[in-house]
C-alpha positions in Angstrom: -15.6 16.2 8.0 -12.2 16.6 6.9 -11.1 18.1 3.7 -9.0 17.0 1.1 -5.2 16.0 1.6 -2.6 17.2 -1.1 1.2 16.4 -1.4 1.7 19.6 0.6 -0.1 18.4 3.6 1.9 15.2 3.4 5.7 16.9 3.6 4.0 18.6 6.3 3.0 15.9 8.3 6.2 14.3 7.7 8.1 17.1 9.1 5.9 17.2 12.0 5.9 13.7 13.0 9.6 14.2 12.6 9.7 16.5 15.0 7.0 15.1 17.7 8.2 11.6 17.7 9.7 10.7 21.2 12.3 7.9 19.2 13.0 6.4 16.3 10.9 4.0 13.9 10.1 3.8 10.2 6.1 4.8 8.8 4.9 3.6 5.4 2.6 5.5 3.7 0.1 3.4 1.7 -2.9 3.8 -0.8 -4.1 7.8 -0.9 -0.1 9.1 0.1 1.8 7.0 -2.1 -0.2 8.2 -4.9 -0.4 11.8 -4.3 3.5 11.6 -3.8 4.1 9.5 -6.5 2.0 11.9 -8.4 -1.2 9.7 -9.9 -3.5 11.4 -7.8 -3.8 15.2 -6.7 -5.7 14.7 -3.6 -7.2 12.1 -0.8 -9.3 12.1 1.9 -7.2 9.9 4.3 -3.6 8.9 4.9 -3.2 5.4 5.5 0.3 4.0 7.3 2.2 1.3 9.1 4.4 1.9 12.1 7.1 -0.7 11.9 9.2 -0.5 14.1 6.5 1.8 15.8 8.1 5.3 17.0 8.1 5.9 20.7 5.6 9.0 21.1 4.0 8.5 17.8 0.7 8.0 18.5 0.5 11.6 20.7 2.2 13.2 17.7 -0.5 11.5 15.6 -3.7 12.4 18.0 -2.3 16.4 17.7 -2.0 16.7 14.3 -5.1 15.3 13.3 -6.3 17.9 14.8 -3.9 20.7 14.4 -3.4 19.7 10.2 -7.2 18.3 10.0 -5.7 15.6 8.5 -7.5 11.6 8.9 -4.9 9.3 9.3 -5.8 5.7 9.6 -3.1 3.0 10.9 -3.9 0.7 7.8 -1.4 -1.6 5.4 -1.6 -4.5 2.6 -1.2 -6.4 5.8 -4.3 -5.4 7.1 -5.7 -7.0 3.7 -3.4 -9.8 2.4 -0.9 -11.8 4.1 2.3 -10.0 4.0 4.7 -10.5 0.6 7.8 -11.9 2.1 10.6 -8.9 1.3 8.0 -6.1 1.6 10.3 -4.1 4.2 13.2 -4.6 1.3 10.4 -3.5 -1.9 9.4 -0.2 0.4 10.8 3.0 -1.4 12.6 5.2 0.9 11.3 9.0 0.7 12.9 10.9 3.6 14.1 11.1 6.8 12.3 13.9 9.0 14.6 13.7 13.1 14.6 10.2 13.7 11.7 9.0 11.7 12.3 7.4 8.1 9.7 7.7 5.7 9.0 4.9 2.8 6.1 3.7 0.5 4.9 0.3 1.5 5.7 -2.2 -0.9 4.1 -1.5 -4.5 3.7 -4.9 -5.2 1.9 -5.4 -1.8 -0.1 -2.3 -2.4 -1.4 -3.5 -6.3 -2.4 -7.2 -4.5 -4.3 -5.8 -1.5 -6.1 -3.0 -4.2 -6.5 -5.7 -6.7 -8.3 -8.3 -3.8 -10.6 -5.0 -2.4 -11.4 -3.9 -6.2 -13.1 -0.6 -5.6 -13.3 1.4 -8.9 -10.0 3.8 -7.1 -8.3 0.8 -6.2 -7.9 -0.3 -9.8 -7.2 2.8 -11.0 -4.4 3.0 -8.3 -3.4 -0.5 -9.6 -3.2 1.1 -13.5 -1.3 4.1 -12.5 1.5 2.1 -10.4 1.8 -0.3 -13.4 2.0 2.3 -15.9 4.8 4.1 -13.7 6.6 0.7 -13.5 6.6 0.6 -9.8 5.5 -3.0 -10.0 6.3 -5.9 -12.5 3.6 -8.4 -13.6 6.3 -10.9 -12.6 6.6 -10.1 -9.1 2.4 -9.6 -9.2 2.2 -13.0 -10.1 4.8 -14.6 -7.9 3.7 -12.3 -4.7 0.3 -13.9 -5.0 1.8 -17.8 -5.2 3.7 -16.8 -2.2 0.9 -15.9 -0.2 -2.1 -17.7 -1.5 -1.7 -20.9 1.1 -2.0 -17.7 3.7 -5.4 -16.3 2.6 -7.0 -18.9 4.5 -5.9 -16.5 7.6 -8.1 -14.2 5.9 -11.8 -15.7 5.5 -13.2 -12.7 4.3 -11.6 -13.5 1.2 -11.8 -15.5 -1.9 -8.6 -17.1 -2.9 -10.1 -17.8 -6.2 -11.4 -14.2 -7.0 -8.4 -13.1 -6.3 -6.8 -15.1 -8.4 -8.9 -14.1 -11.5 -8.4 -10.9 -10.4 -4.5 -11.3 -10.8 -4.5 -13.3 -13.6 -6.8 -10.9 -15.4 -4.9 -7.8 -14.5 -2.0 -9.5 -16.2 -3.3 -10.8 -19.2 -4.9 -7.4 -19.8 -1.7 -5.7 -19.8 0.0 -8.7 -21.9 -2.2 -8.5 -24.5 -2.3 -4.5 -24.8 1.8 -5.0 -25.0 1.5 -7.2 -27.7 -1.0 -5.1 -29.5 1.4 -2.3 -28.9 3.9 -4.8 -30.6 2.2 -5.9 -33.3 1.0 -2.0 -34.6 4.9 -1.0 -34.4 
């Protein structure tokens, strides 16, 4: 069993992926990384990323340093999840270049639908603390989902309607605690 990841262990991997990777290529970090670099979480058990364009020599580099850092990385996305939001590539937030690979969150917007569709008691609570740091809009929540929705058929494990009411909850939640806040001001 591996132990837990902090932020530490991240720049660290970063650096060494850097440095292993044969050629050039972008990796998005997703779920447990984004949050512990973000800074909503302090630990995870996994790191979960996308290869895109995929780094020659990257899956080596990967295979040592599982080992070598006892880190678990999984090759895992929204996409894996959800259809992917038109844009998402655009939405990703650069966080550093290590040699020749560049390092970026995946999408936030992408990230809060594929938590939001899985609903785990973590995933919400990921969902909360990217909304509360404003890394998402309810806007773009709602319009990411009307973008894809004629693409979940692609995905038959899920429920176009539950997500839906899972969205449309999320954002009436936070609607109505805004105008609460309002309204006690």
């Amino acid at each position: 069993m591996r132990s837990n990841i902090d932020p530490q262990r991240i720049n660290q991997l970063m650096q060494v992926l850097g440095r292993e990777a044969r050629g050039s290529g972008c990796i998005y970090f997703t779920g447990g990384a984004s949050a512990l670099l973000v800074g909503w979480r302090s630990s995870t058990v996994d790191v979960d990323i996308r290869l895109d364009p995929e780094p020659s020599g990257i899956f080596q580099a990967i295979a040592k340093l599982k080992q070598d850092l006892n880190i678990n990385i999984e090759l895992a996305s929204p996409q894996d999840f959800l259809p992917p939001l038109p844009g998402w590539r655009d939405r990703s937030v650069f966080i550093s270049k290590q040699g020749s690979i560049s390092f970026y969150h995946y999408d936030f917007t992408s990230q809060a639908l594929s938590k939001l569709a899985r609903g785990f008691d973590r995933d919400i609570k990921d969902v909360e603390a990217m909304y509360a740091q404003n890394l998402f809009s309810l806007a773009d929540l709602r319009d990411g989902f009307e973008v894809i929705e004629p693409e979940l058929i692609r995905f038959p494990a899920l429920n176009p309607n539950l997500l839906r009411s899972k969205v449309e909850s999320f954002i009436a939640q936070k609607l109505n605690k805004r105008q609460s806040n309002d309204e006690s001001q």
